[in-house]
C-alpha positions in Angstrom: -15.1 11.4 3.5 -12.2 9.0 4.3 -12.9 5.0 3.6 -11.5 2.4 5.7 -12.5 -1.2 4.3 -11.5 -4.2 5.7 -11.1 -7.8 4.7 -12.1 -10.4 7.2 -11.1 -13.8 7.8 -14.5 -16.0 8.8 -12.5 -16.9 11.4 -12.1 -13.3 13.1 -15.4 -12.5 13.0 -15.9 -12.1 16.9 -12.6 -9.6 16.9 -14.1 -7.6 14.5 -17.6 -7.6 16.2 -15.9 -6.3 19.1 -14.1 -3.5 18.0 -16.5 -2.3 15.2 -19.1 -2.3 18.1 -16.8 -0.5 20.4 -16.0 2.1 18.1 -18.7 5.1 19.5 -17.4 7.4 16.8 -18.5 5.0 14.2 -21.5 6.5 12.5 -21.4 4.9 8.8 -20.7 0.8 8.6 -21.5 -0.8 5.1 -21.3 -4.5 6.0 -21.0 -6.3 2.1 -23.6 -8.8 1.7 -22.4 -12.2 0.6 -23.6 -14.8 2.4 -21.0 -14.7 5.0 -22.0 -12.0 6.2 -24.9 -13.1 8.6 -22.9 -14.3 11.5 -21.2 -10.8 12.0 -24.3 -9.2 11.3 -26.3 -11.0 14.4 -23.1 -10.3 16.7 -23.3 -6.4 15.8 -26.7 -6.6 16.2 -26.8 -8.3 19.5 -23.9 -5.7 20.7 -26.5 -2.2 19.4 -24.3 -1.6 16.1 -26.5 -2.0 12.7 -24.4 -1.9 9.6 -25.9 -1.0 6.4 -25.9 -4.5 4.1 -25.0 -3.8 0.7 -23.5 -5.8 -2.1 -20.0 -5.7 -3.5 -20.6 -4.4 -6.6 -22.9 -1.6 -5.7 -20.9 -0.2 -2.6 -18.8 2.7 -5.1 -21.8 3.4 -6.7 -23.6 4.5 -2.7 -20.6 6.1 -1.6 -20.6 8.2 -4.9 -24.6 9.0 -4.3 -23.9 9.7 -0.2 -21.2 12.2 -0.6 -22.9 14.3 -3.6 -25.5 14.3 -1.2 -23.6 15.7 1.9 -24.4 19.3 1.2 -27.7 20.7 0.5 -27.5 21.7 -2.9 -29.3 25.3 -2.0 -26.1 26.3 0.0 -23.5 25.3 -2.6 -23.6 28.7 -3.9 -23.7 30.3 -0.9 -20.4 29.0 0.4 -18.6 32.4 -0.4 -19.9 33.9 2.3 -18.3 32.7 5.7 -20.7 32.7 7.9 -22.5 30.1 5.4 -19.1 28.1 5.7 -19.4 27.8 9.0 -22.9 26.7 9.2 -22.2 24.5 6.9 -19.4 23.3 8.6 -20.9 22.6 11.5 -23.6 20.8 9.6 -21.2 18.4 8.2 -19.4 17.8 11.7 -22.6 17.1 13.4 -23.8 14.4 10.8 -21.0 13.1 8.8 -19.0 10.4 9.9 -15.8 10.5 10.8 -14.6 7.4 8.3 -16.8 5.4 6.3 -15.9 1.3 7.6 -16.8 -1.3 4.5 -16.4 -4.8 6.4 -16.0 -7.5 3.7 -16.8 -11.2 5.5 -14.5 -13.9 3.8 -15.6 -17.4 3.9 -13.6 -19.7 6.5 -13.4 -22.5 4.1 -10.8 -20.9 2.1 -8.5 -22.4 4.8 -8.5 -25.7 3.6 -5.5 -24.6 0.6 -3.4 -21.6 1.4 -3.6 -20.8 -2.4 -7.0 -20.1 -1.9 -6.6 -17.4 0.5 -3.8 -15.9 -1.4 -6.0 -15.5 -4.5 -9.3 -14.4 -2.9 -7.7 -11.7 -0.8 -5.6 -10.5 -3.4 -8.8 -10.5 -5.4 -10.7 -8.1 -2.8 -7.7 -5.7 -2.3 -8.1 -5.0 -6.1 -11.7 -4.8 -5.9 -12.2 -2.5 -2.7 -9.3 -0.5 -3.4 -11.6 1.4 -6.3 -13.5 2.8 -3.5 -10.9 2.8 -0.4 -8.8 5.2 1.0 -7.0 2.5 3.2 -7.5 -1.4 3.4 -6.8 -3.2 7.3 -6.2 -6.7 6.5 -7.6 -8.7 9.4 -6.0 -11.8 8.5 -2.7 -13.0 9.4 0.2 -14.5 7.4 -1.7 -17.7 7.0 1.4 -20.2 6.1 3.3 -17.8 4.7 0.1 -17.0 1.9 -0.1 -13.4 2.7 3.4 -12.8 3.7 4.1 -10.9 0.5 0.9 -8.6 -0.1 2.7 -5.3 1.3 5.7 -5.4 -1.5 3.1 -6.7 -4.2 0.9 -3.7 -3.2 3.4 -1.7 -3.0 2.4 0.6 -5.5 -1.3 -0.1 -5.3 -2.0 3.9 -4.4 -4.4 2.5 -1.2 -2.5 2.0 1.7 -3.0 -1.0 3.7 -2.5 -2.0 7.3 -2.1 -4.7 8.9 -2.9 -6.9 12.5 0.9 -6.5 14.0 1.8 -7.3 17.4 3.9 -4.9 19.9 7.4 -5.8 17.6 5.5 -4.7 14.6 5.2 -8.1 12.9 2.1 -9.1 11.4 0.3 -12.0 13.2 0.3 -15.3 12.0 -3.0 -16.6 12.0 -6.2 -16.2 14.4 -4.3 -18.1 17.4 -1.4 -15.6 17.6 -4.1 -12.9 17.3 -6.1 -14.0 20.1 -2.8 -15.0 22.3 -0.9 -11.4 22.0 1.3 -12.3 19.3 4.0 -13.9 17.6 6.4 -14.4 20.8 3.6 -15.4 22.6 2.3 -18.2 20.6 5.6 -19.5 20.3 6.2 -19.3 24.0 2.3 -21.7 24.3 3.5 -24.2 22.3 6.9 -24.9 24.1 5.5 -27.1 26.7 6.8 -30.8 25.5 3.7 -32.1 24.0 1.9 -30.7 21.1 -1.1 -28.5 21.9 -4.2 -27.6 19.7 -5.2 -24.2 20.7 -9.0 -23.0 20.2 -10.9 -20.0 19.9 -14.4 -19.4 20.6 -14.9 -19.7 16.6 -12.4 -22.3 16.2 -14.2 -24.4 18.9 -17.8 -23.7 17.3 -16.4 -24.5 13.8 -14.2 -27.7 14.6 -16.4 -30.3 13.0 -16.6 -28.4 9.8 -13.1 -27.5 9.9 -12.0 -31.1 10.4 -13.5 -31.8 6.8 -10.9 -29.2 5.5 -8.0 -30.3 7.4 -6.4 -33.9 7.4 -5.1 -33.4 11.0 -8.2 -33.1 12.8 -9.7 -35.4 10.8 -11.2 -38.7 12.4 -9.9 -40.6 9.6 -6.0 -39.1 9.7 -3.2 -41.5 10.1 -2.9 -41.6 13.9 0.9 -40.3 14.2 -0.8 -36.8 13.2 -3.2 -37.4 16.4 -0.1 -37.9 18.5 1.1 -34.6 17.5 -1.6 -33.2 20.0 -1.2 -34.0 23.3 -3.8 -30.9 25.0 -6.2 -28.7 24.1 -6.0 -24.8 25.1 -9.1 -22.9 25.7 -8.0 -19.5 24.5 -9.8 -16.7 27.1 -9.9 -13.6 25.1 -13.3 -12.3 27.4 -15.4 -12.4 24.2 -18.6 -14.3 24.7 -20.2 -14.0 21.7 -20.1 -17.7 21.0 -22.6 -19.1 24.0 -21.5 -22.8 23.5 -16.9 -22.1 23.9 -17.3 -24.2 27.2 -18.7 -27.1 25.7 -17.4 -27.5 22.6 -13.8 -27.3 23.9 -14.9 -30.3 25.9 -16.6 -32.5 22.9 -13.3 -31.8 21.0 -10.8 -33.0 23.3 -13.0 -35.7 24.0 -13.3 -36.8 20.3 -9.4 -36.5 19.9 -8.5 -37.6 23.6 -6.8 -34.6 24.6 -6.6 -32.8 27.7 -8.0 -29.2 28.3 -5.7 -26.5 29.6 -6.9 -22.7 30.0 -4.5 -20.2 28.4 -4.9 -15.9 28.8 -5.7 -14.2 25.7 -5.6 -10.9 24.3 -7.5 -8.1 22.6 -5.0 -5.9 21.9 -3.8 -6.7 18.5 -6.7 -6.3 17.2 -7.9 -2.8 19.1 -4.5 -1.0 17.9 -4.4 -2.1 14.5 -8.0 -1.0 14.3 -7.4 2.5 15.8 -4.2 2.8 13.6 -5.6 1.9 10.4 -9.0 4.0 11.0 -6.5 7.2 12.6 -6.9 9.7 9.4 -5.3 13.2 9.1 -7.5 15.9 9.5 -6.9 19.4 7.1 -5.4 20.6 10.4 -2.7 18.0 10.3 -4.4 16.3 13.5 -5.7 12.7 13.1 -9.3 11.7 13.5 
């Protein structure tokens, strides 16, 4: 049974709630548990998908245990006769999962030194890869941090995939993510005063995130603050965050900006989904 894991910015989390919980043919989701887990937990929950929570170091060892288990053990020796293959067969369709989906939640905070993210992703590629068939990155480029990971995986032997917009470059953070793209983004920003642009996470975590970053920080030399002259409210129609509204409004009110409204997308994050999770069948056809 094919393994599609993915490593998951803190910041992403309501992207991946949506498509996990949109994915009808997912049968089988191992969600790690490591204490950043809950958030994406409670949005699954709240959308009728229940992952199974299960610790890093323990998810080889329940894949191993649930595929020996996959065929009754009585009809192993049986499976010369072909009418036994094709009960069997049909057995397997009917209750194993297409792809097995291992969602690893990494902790926003590793945003405050690019270094950071670089090491800890490179760390969980190496670690998940023992079990994986196929790793979807749902992280961007980051400042450049994870710009390298496909040449220095190169010859990793598990594939990975990546959140790339319609010109097939990968995203550069959450905001080009949640705007459509690269050219998009760009395209926001040209507008002759700086602009701050917010997710629903970004606006629920702005406080914390402030502590990480000197910009947003109260204390910041005020020539930063001038760099910011609005605040876009990114609509991507997920509402998994109740509060967006209002905390868009206490941040430009702390940081005297004004709000503007900007269209955003789920697209990037649907198709690199569906690529990564498209396997070959024996018949040559994908999954």
């Amino acid at each position: 049974m094919p393994v599609l894991s993915i490593i998951v910015c803190g910041m992403l989390e309501d992207e991946l709630a949506y498509v996990l919980s949109s994915d009808r043919e997912l049968v089988q989701l191992i969600l790690v548990e490591n204490g950043e887990h809950f958030g994406l937990q409670r949005k699954l929950k709240s959308l009728g998908c229940f992952p199974t929570l299960i610790p890093l170091d323990r998810v080889l060892e329940i894949l191993i245990r649930e595929n020996n288990q996959t065929l009754p053990t009585i009809l192993k020796p049986l499976c010369r006769f072909n009418f036994i293959k094709k009960i069997v067969s049909k057995m397997e369709n009917q209750h194993k999962p297409k792809v097995t989906v291992v969602a690893n939640m990494l902790r926003r905070g590793l945003h405050a030194d690019v270094e950071m993210v670089r090491v800890e992703v490179y760390r969980k590629i190496m670690e998940m890869s023992r079990f994986s068939d196929r790793i979807l990155i749902f992280y961007g480029t980051c400042g450049h941090s994870l710009s390298n990971l496909e040449k220095d995986f190169e010859n990793l032997g598990c594939q990975l995939y990546f959140l790339k917009d319609e010109k097939g470059e990968i995203v550069e953070d959450c905001i080009s993510l949640a705007l459509g793209g690269n050219d998009v983004y760009a395209r926001s920003l040209v507008n002759g005063e700086g602009t701050f642009c917010l997710t629903p996470m970004w606006a629920s975590n702005w406080e914390e995130k402030s502590k990480d970053n000197a910009i947003l920080s109260p204390e910041s030399d005020t020539k930063y603050l001038k760099l910011y002259g609005r605040a876009a409210k990114i609509n991507t129609g997920l509402s998994y965050e109740p509060d967006f509204d209002k905390n868009v409004r206490d941040f430009a009110r702390f940081f005297d900006l004004k709000i503007v409204e900007l269209q955003g997308s789920k697209k990037i994050a649907e198709q690199s989904y569906q690529n990564a999770k498209r396997f070959p069948r024996k018949d040559g056809t994908n999954i």
